[in-house]
C-alpha positions as CSV (number, residue, x, y, z in Angstrom):
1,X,0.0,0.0,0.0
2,X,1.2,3.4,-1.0
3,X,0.6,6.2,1.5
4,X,1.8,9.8,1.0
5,X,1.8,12.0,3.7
6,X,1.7,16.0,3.6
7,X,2.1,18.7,7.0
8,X,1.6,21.7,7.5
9,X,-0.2,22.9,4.1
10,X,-2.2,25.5,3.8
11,X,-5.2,23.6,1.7
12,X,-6.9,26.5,-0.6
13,X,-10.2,24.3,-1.3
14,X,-13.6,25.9,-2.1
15,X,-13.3,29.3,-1.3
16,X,-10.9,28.6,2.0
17,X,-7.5,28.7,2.9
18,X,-7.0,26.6,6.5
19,X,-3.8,24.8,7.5
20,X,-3.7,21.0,7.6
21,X,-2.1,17.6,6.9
22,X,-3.3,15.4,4.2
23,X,-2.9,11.8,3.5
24,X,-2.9,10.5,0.1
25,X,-3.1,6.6,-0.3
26,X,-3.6,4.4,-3.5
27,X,-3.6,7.2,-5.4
28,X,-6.5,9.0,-3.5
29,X,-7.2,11.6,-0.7
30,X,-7.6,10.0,2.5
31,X,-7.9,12.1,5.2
32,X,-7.5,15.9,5.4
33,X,-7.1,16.7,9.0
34,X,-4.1,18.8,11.2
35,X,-1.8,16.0,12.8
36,X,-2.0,12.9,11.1
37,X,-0.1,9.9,12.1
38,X,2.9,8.9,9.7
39,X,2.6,5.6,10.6
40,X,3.2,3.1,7.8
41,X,3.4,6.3,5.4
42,X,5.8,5.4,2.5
43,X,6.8,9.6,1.9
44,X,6.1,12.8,3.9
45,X,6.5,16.1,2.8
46,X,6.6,19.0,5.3
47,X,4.9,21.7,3.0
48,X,6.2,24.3,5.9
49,X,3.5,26.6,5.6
50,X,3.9,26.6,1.3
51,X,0.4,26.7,-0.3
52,X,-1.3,23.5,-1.4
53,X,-3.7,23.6,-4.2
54,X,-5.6,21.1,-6.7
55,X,-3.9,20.7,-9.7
56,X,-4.2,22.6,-12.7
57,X,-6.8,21.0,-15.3
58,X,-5.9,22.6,-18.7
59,X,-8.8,22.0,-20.9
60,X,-7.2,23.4,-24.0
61,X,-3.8,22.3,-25.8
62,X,-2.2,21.4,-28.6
63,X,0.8,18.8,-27.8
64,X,1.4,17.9,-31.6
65,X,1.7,14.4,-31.3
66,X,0.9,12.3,-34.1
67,X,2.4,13.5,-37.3
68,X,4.1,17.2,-35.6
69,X,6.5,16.0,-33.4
70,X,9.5,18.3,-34.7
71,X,7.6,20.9,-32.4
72,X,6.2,18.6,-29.4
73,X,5.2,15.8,-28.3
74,X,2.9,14.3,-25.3
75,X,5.5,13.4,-23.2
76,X,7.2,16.5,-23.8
77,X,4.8,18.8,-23.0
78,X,3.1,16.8,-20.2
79,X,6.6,17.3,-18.0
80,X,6.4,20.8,-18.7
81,X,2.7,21.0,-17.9
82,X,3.4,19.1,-14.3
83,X,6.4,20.9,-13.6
84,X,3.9,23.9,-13.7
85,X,1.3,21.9,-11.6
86,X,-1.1,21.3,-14.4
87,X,-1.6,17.7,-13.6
88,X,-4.5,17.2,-16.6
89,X,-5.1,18.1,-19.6
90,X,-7.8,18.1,-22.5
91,X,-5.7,18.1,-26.2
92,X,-7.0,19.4,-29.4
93,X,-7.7,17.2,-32.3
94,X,-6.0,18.8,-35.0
95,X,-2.8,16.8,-35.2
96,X,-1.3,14.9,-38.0
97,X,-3.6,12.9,-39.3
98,X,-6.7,15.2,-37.4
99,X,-8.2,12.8,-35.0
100,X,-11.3,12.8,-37.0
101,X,-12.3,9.4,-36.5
102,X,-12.8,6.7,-33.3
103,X,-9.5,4.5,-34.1
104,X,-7.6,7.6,-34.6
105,X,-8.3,9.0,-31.5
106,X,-7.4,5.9,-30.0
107,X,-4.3,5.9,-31.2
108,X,-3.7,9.1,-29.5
109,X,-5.3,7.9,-25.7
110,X,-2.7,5.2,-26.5
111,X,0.1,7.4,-26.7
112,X,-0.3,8.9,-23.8
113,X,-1.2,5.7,-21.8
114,X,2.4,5.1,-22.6
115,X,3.9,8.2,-22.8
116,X,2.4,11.5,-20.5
117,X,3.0,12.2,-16.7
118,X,-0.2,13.8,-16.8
119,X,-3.7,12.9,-16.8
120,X,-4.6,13.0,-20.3
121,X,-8.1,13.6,-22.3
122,X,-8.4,14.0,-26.2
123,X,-11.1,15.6,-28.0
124,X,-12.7,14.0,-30.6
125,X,-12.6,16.9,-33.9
126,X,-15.7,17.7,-36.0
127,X,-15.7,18.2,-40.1
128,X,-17.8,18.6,-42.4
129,X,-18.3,15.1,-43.3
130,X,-17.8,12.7,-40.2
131,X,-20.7,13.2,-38.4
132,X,-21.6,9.7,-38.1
133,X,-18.1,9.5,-36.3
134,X,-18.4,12.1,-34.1
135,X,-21.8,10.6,-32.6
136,X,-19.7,7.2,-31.9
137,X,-18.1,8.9,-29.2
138,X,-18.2,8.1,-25.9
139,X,-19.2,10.7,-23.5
140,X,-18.3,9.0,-20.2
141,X,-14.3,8.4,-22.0
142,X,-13.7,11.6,-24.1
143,X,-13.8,15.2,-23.0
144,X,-16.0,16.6,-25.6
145,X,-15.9,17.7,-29.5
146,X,-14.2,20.2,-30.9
147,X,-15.3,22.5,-33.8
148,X,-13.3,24.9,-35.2
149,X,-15.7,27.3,-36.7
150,X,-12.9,29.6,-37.9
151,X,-9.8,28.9,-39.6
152,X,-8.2,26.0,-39.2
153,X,-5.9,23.5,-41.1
154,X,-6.1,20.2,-43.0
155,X,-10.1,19.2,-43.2
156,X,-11.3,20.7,-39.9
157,X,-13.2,24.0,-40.9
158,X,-16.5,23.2,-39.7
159,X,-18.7,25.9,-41.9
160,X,-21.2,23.8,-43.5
161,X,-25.0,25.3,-41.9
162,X,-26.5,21.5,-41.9
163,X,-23.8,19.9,-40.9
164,X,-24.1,22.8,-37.8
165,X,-27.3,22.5,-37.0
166,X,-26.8,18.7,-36.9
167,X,-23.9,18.7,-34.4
168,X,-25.9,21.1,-32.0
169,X,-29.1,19.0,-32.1
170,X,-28.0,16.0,-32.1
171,X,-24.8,15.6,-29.8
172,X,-25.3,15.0,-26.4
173,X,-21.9,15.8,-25.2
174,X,-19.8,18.8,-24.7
175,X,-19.3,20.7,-28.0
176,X,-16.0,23.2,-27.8
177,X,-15.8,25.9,-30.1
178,X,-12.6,27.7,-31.7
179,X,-14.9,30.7,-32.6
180,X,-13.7,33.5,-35.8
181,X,-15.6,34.1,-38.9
182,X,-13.5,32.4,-41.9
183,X,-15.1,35.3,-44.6
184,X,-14.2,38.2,-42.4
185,X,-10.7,36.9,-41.5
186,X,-10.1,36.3,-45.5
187,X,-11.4,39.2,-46.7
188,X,-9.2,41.0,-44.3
189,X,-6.0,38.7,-45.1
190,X,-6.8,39.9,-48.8
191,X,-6.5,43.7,-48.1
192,X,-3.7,43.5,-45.6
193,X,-1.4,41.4,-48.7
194,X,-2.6,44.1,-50.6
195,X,-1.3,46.9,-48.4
196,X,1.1,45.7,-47.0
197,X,2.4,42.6,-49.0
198,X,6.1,41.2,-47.3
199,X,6.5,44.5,-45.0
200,X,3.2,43.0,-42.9
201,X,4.0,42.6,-39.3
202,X,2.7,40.8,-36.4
203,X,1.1,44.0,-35.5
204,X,-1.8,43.9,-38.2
205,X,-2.7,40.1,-36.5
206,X,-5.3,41.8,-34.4
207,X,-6.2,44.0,-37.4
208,X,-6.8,40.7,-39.7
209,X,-8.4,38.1,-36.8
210,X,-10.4,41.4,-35.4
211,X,-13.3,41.7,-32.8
212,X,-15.9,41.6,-36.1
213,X,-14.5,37.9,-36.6
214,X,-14.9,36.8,-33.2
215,X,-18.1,38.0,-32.5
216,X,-19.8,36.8,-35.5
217,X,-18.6,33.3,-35.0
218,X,-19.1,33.3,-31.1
219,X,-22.4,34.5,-31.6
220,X,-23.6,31.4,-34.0
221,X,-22.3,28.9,-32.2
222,X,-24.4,30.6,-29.5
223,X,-27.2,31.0,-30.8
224,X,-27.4,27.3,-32.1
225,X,-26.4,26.4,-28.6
226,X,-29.6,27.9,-27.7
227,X,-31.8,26.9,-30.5
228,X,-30.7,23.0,-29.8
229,X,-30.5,23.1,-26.1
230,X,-26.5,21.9,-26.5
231,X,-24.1,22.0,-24.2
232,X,-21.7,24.6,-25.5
233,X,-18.3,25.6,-24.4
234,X,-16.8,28.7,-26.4
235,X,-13.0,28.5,-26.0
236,X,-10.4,31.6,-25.8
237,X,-12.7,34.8,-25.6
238,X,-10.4,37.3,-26.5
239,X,-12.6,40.4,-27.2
240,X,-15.0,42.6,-25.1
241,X,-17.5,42.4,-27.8
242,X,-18.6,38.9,-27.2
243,X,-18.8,39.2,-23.3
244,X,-22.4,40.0,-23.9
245,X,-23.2,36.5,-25.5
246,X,-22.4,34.9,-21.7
247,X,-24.6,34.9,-18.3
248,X,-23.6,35.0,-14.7
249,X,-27.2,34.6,-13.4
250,X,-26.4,30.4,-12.8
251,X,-24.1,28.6,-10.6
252,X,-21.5,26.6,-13.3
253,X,-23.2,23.2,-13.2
254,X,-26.8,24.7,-14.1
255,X,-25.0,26.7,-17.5
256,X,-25.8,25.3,-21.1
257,X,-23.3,27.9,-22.2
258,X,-19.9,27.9,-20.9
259,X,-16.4,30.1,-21.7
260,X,-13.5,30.5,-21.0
261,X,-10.2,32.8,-21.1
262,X,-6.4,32.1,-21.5
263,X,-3.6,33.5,-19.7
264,X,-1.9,35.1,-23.0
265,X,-5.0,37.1,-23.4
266,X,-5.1,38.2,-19.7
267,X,-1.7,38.7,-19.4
268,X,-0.3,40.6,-23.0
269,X,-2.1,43.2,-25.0
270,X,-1.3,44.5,-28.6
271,X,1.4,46.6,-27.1
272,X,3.4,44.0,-27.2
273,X,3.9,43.0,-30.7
274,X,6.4,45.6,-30.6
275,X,8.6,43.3,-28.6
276,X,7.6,40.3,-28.9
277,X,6.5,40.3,-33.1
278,X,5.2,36.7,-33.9
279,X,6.4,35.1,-30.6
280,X,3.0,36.1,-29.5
281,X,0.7,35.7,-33.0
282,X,-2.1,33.1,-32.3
283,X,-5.6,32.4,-32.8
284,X,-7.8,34.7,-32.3
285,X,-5.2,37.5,-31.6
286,X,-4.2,39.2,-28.7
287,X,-5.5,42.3,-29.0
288,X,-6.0,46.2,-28.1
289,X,-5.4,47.0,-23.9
290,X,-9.3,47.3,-23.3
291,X,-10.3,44.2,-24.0
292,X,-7.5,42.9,-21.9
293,X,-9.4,44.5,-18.9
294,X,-12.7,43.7,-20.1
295,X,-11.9,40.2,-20.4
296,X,-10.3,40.0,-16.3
297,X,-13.8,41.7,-15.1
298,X,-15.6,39.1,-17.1
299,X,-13.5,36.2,-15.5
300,X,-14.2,37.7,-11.9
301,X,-17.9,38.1,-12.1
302,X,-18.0,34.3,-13.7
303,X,-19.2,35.5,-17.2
304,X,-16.0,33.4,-18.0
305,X,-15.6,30.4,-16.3
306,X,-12.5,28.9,-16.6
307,X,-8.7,29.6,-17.3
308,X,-6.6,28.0,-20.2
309,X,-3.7,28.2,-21.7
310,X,-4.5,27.0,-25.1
311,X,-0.8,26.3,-25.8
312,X,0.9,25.5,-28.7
313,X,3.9,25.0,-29.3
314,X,6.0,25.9,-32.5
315,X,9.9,25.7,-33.6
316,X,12.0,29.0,-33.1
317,X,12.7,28.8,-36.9
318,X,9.0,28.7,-37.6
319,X,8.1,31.7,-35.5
320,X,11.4,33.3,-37.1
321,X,9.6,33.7,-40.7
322,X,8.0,36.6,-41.9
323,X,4.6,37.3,-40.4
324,X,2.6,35.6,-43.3
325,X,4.2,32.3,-43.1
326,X,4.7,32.1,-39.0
327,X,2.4,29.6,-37.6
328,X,0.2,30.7,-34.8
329,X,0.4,29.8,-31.1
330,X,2.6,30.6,-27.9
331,X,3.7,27.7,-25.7
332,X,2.3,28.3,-22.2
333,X,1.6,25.0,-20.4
334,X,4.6,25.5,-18.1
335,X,3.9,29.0,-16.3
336,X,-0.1,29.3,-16.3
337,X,-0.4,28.9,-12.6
338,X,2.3,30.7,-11.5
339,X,1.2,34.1,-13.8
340,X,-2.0,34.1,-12.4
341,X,-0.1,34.3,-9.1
342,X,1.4,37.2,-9.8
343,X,-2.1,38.8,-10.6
344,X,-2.7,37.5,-6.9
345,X,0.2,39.4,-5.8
346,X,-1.0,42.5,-7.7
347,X,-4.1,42.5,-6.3
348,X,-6.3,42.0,-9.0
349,X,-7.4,38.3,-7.9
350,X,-7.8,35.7,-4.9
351,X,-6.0,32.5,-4.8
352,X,-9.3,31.2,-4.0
353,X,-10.4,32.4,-7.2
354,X,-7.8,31.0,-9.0
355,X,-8.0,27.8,-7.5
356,X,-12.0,28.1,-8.3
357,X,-11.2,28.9,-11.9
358,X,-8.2,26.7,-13.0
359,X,-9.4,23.3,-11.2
360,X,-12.9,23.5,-9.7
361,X,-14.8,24.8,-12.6
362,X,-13.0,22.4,-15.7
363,X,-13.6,19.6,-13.1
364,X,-17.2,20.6,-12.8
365,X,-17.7,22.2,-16.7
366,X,-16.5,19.3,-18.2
367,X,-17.8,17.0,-14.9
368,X,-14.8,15.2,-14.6
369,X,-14.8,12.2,-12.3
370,X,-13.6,12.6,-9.0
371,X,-11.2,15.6,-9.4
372,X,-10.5,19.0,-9.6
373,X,-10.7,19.4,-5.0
374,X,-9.3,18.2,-2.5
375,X,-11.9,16.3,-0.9
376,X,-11.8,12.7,0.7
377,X,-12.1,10.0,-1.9
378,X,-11.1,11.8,-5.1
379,X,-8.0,11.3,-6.9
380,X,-5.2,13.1,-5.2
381,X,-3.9,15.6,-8.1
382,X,-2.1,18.5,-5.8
383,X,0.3,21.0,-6.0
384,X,2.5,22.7,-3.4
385,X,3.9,26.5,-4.4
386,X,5.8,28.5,-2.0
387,X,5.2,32.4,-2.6
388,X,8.4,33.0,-1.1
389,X,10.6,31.9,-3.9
390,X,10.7,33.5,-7.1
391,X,11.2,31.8,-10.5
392,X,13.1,33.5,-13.4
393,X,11.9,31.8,-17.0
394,X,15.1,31.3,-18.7
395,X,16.5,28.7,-21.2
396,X,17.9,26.8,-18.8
397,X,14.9,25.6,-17.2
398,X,12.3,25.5,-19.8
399,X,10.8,22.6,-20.6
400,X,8.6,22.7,-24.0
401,X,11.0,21.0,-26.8
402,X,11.0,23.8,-29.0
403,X,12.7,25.4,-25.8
404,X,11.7,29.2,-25.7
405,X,8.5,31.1,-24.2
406,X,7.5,34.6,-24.8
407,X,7.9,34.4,-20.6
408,X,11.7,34.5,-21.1
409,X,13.2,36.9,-18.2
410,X,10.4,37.4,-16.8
411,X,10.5,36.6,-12.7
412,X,7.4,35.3,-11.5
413,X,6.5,35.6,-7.2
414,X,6.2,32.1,-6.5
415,X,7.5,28.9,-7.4
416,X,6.2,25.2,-7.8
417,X,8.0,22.8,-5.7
418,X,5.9,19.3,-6.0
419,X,3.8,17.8,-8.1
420,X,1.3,15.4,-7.2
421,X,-0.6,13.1,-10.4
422,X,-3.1,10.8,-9.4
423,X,-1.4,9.8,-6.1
424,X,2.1,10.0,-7.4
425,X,4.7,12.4,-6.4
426,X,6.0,13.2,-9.8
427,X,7.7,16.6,-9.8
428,X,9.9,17.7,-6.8
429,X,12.3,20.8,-6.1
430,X,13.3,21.2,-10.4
431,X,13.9,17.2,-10.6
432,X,11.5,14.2,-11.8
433,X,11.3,11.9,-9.3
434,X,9.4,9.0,-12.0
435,X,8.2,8.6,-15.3
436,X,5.5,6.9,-14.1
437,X,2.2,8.1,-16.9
438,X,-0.5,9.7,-15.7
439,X,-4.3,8.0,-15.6
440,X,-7.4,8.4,-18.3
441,X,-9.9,11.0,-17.4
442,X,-13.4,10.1,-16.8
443,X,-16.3,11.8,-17.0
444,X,-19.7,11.7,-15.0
445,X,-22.3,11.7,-17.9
């Protein structure tokens, strides 16, 4: 029997912050009380007073394995997620071949069986011509199913109206949304070439992928969402326009319609493509200061719901070509916890808030089987961070394989020191105490 014991936390669980011990065995919560016993306990950790929170549940990433491994793969970007104390994660379907169909998703879930120190869940992806596919998957197994309803590569543009209407009304699982309006977004591309042919910068990103793009998209998948009943989750709100579109009035478990931000769009604005040029291009674009602030007010009065990073993950030599041909996307999975901490030290948010938005409410959007708290009987994914240390992003300790973040230099106000994945104490003090894989999420539908 395996039996994990940590002192003298302070537990930041649904809405509180108390101090306590807690005893992890078999992989699950045990006991959270002050003064446990260390009999017959295999490890103890004195957490000394650091901060012990659920993991991190990224629901959005793009980890690039099959078919883009030159840029990532899962077990890549899984040690970089827990080494951040995301300890799950939901993966996008748009890899090499797209995961378009039941045996190819499996091939991925086998992957990572093998492969990820995280929990792992894959999304099975939507076209407009596997529909019969999509409603083979299983809801209680997979995450949910993604639609990209905005550009996209290979054959996963979802833009065909019955093929829309089908998805909405007749999937009974989660349907996520990548949300921009392919006709806006190409007749701006068109004028911007025009203009601006090979002198374009990463400055006119926000200019093509604009707030008329979002919106138009964000509000059709809502309103079919509401026309069909379906549960609909709109992924990576990045403008003020579309805040409108989302309610506040229900607790998260009662909402049809769900949303959530990422950190890049919280944390950098369209001032920054000065510095950081395509480093910092993705989809949809960071864009002008205001909806930066519009966008935090919306995540505290639980318009948005959860926190992602959305990352992905692309060579320095790709992001080093002119702005047409550099791929979009920003690695991310490695710092999202600790940059929201530094929002906590600036005052703009609670650490129970951030608790309640990066692991209570993907647990309970996506109603994930036994995790996202710290409660007795659920899996025991947990995190210790001391905000007494700081930690400087730098080469050196970067772990994404294409090895640079638009972070670099920047010193965060806390640090992660341990890891904890389903039971196992994975990540320690900079070093990886096992390579033991993470376990399958399940979902209660």
């Amino acid at each position: 029997m395996s039996k994990l014991l940590i002192r003298n936390a302070r537990l930041v669980n649904e809405g509180r912050t108390i101090e306590t011990d807690v005893l992890v065995e078999n992989g699950f919560i045990a006991q959270i009380k002050s003064g446990l016993s260390d009999d017959g306990v295999n490890q103890v950790i004195d957490a000394n007073g650091q901060y012990l929170l659920p993991g991190v549940i990224d629901d959005q990433v793009h980890f690039r394995e099959p078919g883009l491994t030159h840029k990532a793969t899962i077990h890549s970007e899984a040690r970089a997620a827990v080494a951040g104390g995301v300890t799950s994660f939901m993966e996008m379907p748009n890899t090499v071949p797209n995961a378009l169909t039941q045996e190819l998703l499996a091939d991925k879930y086998a992957i990572a069986a093998r492969t990820s120190l995280a929990n792992y869940s894959f999304f099975m992806g939507a076209s407009n011509d596997n529909l019969a596919e999509v409603l083979r998957t299983d809801p209680r197994t997979v995450c949910g199913i993604k639609v990209f309803m905005g550009s996209s590569t290979g054959n996963m543009l979802v833009d065909n109206e019955q093929v829309l209407n089908s998805l909405f009304s007749q999937s009974p699982m989660l349907i996520a949304t990548h949300c921009e309006d392919e006709a806006t977004i190409r007749a701006n591309t068109e004028y911007y070439r025009e203009n601006y042919g090979d002198e374009a910068t990463a400055a006119l990103h926000p200019l093509i992928r604009n707030e008329a793009a979002c919106m138009t998209s964000s509000s059709l998948a809502v309103g079919l969402a509401r026309q069909h009943n379906a549960r609909l989750h709109v992924l990576h709100i990045s403008t003020a326009d579309e805040l409108a579109l989302f309610d506040n009035d229900l607790p998260l478990t009662q909402k049809r319609i769900t949303a959530e931000v990422c950190v890049h769009h919280l944390w950098f604005d369209s001032s920054d493509y000065t510095r950081l040029g395509n480093q910092i291009k993705c989809n949809p674009a960071i864009k002008a200061p205001h909806h930066k602030e519009a966008l935090f007010a919306a995540l505290l009065d639980d318009r948005l719901d959860i926190i992602a990073t959305d990352h992905a993950p692309h060579t320095w030599a790709e992001k080093q070509q002119g702005y047409w041909q550099a791929p979009s996307g920003l690695p991310l999975v490695q710092h999202p916890l600790l940059l929201m901490l530094d929002f906590v030290k600036q005052g703009k948010i609670s650490l129970e808030t951030v608790v309640r938005k990066m692991s209570h409410a993907p647990a309970d959007c996506f109603q994930i089987d036994r995790r996202g708290y710290v409660r007795e009987g659920y899996w025991a994914d947990l995190v210790l961070v001391d905000a007494r240390h700081t930690t400087t992003v730098s080469k050196q300790n970067i772990l994404y394989q294409c090895g640079w973040s638009p972070l670099e230099g920047h010193t965060f106000g806390a640090s992660v020191t341990h890891t904890i994945v389903s039971g196992e104490l994975i990540y320690q003090n900079g070093q990886f105490l096992t390579e033991k894989p993470g376990q399958r999420l399940l979902f209660d539908r």
